[in-house]
N, C-alpha and C positions, 0 to 999 in steps of 0.2 A: 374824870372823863374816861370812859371806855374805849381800849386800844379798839381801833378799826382794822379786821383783816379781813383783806378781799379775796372773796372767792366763788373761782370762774369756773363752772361746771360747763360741757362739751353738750352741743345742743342738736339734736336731730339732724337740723339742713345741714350742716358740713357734713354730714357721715357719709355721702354722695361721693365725696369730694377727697376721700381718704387718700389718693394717688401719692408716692413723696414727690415726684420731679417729673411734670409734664412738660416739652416741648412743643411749641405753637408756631407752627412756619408761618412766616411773616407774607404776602403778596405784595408790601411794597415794595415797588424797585429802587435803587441805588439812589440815592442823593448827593448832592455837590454840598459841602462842606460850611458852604455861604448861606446855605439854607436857614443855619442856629439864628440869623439877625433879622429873618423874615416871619419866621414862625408863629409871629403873633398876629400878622396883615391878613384881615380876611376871613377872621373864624367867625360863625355863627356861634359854639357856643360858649357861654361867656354874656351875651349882649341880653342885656334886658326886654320885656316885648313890647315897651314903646321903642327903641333902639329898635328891634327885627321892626315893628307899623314902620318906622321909618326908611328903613331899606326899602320895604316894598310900594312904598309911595316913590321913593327915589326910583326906583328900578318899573313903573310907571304902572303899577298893580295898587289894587283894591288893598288899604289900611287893614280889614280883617288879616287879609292875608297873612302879615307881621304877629297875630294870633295866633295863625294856624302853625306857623314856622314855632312858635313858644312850646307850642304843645307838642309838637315832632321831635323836638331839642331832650325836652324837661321831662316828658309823660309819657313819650311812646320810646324815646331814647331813639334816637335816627343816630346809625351812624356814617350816613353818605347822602350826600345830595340824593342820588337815585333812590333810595328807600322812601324819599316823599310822594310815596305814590298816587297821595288821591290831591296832589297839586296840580297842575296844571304842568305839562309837559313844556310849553313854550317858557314859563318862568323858572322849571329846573334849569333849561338849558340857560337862561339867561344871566340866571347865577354863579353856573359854570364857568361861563363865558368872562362874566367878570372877574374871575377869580375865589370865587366865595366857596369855600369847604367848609363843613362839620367843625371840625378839629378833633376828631379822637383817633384815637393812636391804637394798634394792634398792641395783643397780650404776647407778648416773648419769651415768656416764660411765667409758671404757678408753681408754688409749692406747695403744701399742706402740713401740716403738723399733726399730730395726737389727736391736741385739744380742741381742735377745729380751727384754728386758725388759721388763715391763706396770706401766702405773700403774693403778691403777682410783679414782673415786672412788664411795664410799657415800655414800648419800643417808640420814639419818639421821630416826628418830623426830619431830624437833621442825623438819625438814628444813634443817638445817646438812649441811654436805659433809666429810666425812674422806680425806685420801688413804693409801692405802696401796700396798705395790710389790713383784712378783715379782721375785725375780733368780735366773735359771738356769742352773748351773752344769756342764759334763759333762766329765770329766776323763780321763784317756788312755785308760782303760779301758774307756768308754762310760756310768759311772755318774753319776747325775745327783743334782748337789745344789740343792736347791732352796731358797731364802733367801726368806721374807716380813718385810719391813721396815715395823714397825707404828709408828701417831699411840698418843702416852697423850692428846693433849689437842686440843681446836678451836682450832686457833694457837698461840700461844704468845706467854707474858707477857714472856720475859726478855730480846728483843730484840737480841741478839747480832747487831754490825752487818753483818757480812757475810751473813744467812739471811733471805732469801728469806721463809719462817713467820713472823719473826719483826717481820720488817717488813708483815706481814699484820692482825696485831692478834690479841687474845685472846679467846674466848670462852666457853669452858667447861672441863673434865674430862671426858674419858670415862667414861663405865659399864664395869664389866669383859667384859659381854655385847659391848661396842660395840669392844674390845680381842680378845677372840678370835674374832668373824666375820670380820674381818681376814685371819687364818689361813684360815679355811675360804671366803671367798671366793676369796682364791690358789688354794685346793685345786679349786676349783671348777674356776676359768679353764685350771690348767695339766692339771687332771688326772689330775695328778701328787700325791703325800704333801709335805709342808712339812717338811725333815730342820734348818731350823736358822730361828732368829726374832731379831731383833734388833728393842730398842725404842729406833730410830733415828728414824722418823717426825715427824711435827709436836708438837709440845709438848715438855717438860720431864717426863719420868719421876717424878723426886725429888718435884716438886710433886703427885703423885699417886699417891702409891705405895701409897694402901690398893686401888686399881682395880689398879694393876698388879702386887701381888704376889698379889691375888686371881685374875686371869688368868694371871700366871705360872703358877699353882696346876693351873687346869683347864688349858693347853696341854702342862705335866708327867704330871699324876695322869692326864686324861681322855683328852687327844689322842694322849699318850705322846711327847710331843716331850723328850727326855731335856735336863735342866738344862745341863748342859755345851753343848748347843746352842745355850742363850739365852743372847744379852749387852745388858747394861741400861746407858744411855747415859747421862750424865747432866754438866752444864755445871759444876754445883757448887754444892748448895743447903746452906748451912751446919745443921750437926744432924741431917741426912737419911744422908749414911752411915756413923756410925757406929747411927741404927737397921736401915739395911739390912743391914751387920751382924749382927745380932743373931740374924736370921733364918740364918743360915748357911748361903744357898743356895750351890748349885755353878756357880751361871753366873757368867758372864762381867761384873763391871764395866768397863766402860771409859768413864774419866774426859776432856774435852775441856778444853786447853789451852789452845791455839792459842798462846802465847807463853812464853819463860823466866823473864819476870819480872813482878811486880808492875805497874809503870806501863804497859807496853805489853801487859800480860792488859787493866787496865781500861779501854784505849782500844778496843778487840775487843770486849772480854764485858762490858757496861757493871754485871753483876751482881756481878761481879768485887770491887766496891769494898765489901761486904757480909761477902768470903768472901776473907779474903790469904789469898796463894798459900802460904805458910809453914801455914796452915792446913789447907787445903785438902790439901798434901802428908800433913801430919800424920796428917789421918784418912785418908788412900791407906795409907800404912802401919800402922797399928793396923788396915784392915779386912782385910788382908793377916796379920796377927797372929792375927786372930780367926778368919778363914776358911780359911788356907793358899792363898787364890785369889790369885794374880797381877795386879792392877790394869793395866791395857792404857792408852795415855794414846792420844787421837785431839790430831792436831795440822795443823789445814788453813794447807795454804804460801798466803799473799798477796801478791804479788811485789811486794817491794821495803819489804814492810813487818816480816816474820818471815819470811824465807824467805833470810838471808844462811847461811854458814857462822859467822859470829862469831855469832849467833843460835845454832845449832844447839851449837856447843862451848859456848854457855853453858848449855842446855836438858842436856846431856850430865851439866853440875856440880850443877844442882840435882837432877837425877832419882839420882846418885850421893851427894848429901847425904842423901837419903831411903832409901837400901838401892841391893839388887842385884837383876839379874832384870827389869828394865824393859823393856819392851817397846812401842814409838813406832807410831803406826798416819798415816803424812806420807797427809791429803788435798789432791790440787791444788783450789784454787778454782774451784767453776763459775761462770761467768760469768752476773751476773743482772741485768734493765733497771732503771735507777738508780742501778745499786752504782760507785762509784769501786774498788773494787777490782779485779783482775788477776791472771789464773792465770800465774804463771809457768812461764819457759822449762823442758824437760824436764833440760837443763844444769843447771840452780841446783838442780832437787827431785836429782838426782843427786847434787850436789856436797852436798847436806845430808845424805842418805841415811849418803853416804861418809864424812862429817863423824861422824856418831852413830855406825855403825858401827866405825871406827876408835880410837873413844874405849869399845868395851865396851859398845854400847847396841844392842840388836837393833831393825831399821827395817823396815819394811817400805812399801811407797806403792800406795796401793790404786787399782784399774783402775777410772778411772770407766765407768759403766755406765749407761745410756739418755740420755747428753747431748742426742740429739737430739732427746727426746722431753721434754728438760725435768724429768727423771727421775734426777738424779744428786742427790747429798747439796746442799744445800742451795737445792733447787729447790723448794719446795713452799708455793710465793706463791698466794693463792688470794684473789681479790676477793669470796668470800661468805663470809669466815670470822668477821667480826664480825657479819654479820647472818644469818639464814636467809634460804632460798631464795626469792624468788619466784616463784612460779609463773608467773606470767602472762611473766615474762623469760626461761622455759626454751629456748624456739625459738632466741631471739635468742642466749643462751650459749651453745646444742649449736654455734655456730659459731664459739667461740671456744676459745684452745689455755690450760688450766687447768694451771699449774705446778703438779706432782707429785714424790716422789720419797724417794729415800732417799740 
């Protein structure tokens, strides 16, 4: 089998977009702290348009109506009750009235990189920061694929020593609203339609998978981003996929490794010692049983620590102990301040590549993308992610570079 390298050539629409660090003043005002447990009461979007028919039946309006709200949501992208212009002004107010908002969140900050890639961060209800990240694809024939790489959480608990999020600290769950304006902010910036979504961003998927099968839901059904487009990421929460399972979606699991065995996963993924890897295999192939879907393994090279060829011929026997059809996704290490780790040389992700493939294991080594922007998988270090924002420190951060990414 022939080694697979991917590569990401810089596509027209971002070249608009070259800026490195744009500042986007916020107009909302201050919030009270208790806000983070309300955040999800109330949003439009998120709700399916039998869900909005029924609002506006409840709210004592004509069924179409619940249509028309879908289409403002999903097609025209509304981001405020008031933008529903051709609604009828007594049912905006009525909505108001009840408490019902949009749910999308101002941009607080973009980056851009080289390669076209944009980070952006959202500034969030209880004013916590989300990153999320365009990645733009155009391929020989001029057609462009557009990738948004979404947060399920504000940090992340599980602390995986090499990421950047994870050495950030924990703070919350997202809201499913706060998981598909993600999407529709991309759509915003590039322009462009969003053809593929991965939930690679900040947090741990598994650990909140009733928000993210719920926005799987509305980025499928509503936005029409077709399930085979999504792939759902996850380190390896014990009991979590054999329920994702159950649901029998068509996208994409792909499970993160990082090592062939037991002692040297739980030096890496310190969650690891909760969930042996003998385990963890076992429910990859029973969700494969269940699904017919393919499990994708991510596996980031760390030089000199997992990234030998004896490494790899071992990672070959246990993905061959578990069945056939595996498929390695080798990430180089990005380079993050404080980390003892090291991206290695393109020699040794080579020689490993050559190693898996060799042995009947399809590899593939993904093209990092917005390095310089801080913007590559496991860059998305962010010094407000255990606390909210300040305000009165906004000036003073617009001048600092906020690790983003995917």
């Amino acid at each position: 089998m022939a080694l697979l390298l991917h590569q990401f050539p810089s596509i027209p629409l971002a070249r608009t977009l070259r800026s490195r660090s744009l500042s986007i003043p916020s107009s909302s005002a201050p919030r009270s702290l208790s806000i983070a447990a309300h955040v999800a009461e109330k949003k439009l979007l998120g709700m399916s348009e039998g869900e909005l028919q029924q609002l506006a039946v409840d709210l004592g309006q004509e069924r179409y109506r619940g249509k028309q709200l879908h289409q403002l949501l999903y097609k025209r992208k509304a981001k405020d009750i008031d933008d529903f212009t051709y609604m009828p002004q007594s049912f905006r107010k009525e909505l108001q009235e009840a408490g019902w908002s949009v749910g999308r969140s101002p941009v607080h900050r973009m980056v851009t990189a080289a390669d076209g890639t944009i980070k952006l961060l959202l500034k969030l209800e209880d004013n916590r920061l989300v990153e999320t990240v365009g990645i733009p694809v155009e391929d020989e024939k001029g057609s462009v694929r557009l990738t948004a790489c979404v947060s399920s959480q504000v940090g992340c608990p599980l602390r995986c020593s090499f990421c950047a999020t994870g050495k950030g600290g924990y703070s919350r769950n997202l809201q499913r609203h706060e998981i598909v304006e993600q999407v529709l902010a991309i759509e915003d910036l590039f322009k462009h339609r969003v053809t593929n979504v991965v939930f690679m961003g900040m947090g741990e998927p598994m650990l909140n998978m009733k928000s993210v099968l719920e926005a799987h839901r509305c980025l499928n059904q509503d936005i029409k981003i077709g399930q085979r487009m999504i792939t759902i990421s996850t380190v390896g929460v014990p009991n979590t996929i054999k329920k994702l399972a159950s649901h029998k979606l068509q996208s994409t699991l792909a499970v993160s490794l990082h090592a062939p065995n037991q002692r040297l996963r739980e030096t890496i993924v310190p969650s690891a010692k909760s969930y042996p890897l003998d385990a963890l295999m076992k429910d990859c192939r029973d969700y494969f049983l269940e699904t017919s879907r393919r499990v994708s393994f991510e596996y980031t090279l760390l030089a000199g620590v997992n990234d030998s060829v004896e490494h790899a011929i071992e990672l070959a026997e246990l993905l061959h102990g578990w069945g056939r059809g595996h498929h390695v996704n080798l990430i180089p290490f990005n380079p993050i301040e404080g980390s003892e780790y090291r991206r290695p040389y393109k020699k040794a992700m080579l020689a490993f590549a050559a190693a898996l493939e060799s042995r009947k294991i399809t590899a593939s080594i993904r093209q990092t993308r917005g390095l310089d922007a801080s913007a590559a998988c496991g860059q998305l270090r962010n010094e407000f992610q255990k606390k909210p924002l300040l305000l009165d420190l906004e000036s003073q951060q617009s001048e600092e570079l906020v690790s983003v990414a995917c």
